[in-house]
Structures are given as C-alpha cells and as structure tokens.
N, C-alpha and C positions, 0 to 999 in steps of 0.2 A: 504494500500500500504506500499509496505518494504522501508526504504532506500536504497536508491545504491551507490557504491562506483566505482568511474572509475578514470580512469588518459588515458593517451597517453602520446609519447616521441615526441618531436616537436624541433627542431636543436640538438640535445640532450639534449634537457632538460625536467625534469619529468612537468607533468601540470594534478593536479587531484582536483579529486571534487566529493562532494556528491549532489544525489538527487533523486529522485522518477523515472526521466527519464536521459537514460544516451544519451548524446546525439552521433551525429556520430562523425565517427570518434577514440571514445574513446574505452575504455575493460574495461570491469566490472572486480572487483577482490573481493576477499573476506577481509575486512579490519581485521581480525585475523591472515589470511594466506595470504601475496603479494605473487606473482611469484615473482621470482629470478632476472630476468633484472629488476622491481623495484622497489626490497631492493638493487642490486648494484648501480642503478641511484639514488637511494636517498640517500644512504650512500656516493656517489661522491660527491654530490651537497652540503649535510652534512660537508662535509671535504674539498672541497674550501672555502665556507662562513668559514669556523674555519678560515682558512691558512688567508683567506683576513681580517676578522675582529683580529688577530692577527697581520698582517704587520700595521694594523689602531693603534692597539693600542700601539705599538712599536713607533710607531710614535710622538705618546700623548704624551706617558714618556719621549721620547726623547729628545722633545719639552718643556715639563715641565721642565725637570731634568736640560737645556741649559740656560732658561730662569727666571726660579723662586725659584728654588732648592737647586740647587747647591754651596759646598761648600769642602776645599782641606781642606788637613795640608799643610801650606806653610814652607817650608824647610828656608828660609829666613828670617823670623823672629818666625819661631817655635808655630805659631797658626793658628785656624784655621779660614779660610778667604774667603769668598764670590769669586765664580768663574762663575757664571754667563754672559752671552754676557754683558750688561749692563755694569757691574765692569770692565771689559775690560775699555769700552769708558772713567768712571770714574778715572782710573790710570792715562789712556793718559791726560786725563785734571790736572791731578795732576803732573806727570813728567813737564807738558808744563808751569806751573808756578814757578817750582823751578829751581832757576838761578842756582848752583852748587850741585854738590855733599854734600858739608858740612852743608847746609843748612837743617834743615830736617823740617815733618809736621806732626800733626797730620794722624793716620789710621786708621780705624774702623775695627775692626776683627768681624769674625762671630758672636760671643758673644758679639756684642756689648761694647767690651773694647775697648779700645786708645792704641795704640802703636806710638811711633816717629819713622820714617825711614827717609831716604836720598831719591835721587835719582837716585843715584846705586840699591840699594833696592828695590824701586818701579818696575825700570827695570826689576830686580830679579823675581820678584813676576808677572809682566806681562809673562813673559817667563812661568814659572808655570803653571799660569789659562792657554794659548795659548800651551802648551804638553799637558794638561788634557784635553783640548777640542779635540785636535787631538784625542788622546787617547779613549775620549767620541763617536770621529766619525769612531774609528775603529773597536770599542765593538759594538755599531749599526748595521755596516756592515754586522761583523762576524753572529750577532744572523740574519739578513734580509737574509744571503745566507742559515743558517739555517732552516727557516721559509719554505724557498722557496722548500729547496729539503728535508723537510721533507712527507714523508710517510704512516703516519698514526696522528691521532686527541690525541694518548696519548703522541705521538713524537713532537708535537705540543704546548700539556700540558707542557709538562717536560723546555718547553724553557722559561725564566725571567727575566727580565733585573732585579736586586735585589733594595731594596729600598733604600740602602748604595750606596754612587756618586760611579757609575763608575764597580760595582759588579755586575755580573753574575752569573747564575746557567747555566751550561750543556755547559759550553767552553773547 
C-alpha cells in the first residue's frame, strides 16, 4: 500500500494528513504537486502565525528592553544611566529623602560609577527615563501598526526593534 496525502479546508483553515486510507471528507493531493487553493491556504496560514509570533515577540523585547535592559545618556549629568520601570520607583525614593536642593547623594550610573547630584537633578533625570519611556511606547506602537498591515512574511522580516534602547530598523 502507497501512502496518501489529503487535507480538506474546515472554517478556513487547511487540516491534512497522511495515510494509507484517506478518510471522508478529505482530497487526496499529490505531496510534490498541491492544487493551488492549498498552497494559497497554507501560504495564508504560513503568514499569520509569522505576523502573530512576531507581534509575540515584539512584545518580549519590549518587555525586556522596559524592564531589564534599558539604559539612556542622561543629559543631566552626562552619563549613562539605568532607565528601567524599577529606577523610576528608585529616584522617587531618592528625591523623597533629600530635604533640599543643596543637599546632594550618592548615584549609581550605568557603569557602575558614583556621581553626587541634588534634587533638582534627580528630578532632571526622572523627567529623562519618563520621555524615553514614552518614547519607548511610541516606537512599539509604530512597529505593532507595522506588523499589522504588513503584506507579505519578507515585509514582516524586514521589521526590528534594534538591540540599541530605543532603535529601529524600517521606520
């Protein structure tokens, strides 16, 4: 006995199978040559799982990049400095213990070094991380409306959120 190759289209979606008996229902094809409805139904179905496991993983980095990653040049004291959700809440408990302006604290910058700032400063630099997040949440956007009405699986490819905070390819 030969193998057999069948499928059927069932809500529109392809459903195939090998076997010795093809059951009802189905249509036998030859697995060298599909008919034409489908290769365009596999090639559809091919090209939403791309489009949804790329909005997945846009997601990932996004999440990564907000949460574990992420790091500016802060214009305020001229290094670079952890921007993270986290560092946020860390600032705020830092503004919240210094009594003035003139007073300043230890910082930890991304590299690991100490800088002293104020509390003007700190404020400074909250402002910073809170524009880069915004910022972070409108490069997201842009590449998700991307994703969405793109067309083809090379059109798909071509989209990145890059591994530099905040850089993209194909904006």
């Amino acid at each position: 006995m030969k193998l057999k190759h069948f499928y059927k289209v069932e809500n529109n979606k392809l459903i195939k199978g090998s076997g010795y008996k093809i059951p009802e229902g189905f249509i036998e094809y030859d697995k060298n040559n599909p008919p034409k409805d489908f290769l365009d139904l596999q090639n559809k179905e091919l090209f939403e799982e791309t489009k949804s496991n790329k909005i997945l993983q846009l997601k990932q980095d996004f999440e990564t990049l907000r949460n574990k990653t992420a790091h500016i040049l802060s214009k305020t004291i001229n290094k670079e400095i952890n921007a993270r959700q986290q560092d946020l809440v860390n600032i705020d408990s830092l503004i919240s213990i210094l009594p003035d302006d003139t007073t300043t604290i230890e910082f930890r910058c991304y590299d690991n070094s100490f800088v002293k700032v104020n509390k003007e400063q700190l404020l400074n630099i909250k402002k910073e991380i809170i524009q880069e997040g915004i910022d972070t949440y409108k490069r997201k956007w842009t590449l998700e409306q991307k994703i969405k009405s793109a067309t083809s699986i090379d059109e798909l490819n071509s989209i990145k959120w890059d591994e530099k905070l905040n850089e993209m390819d194909n904006t």
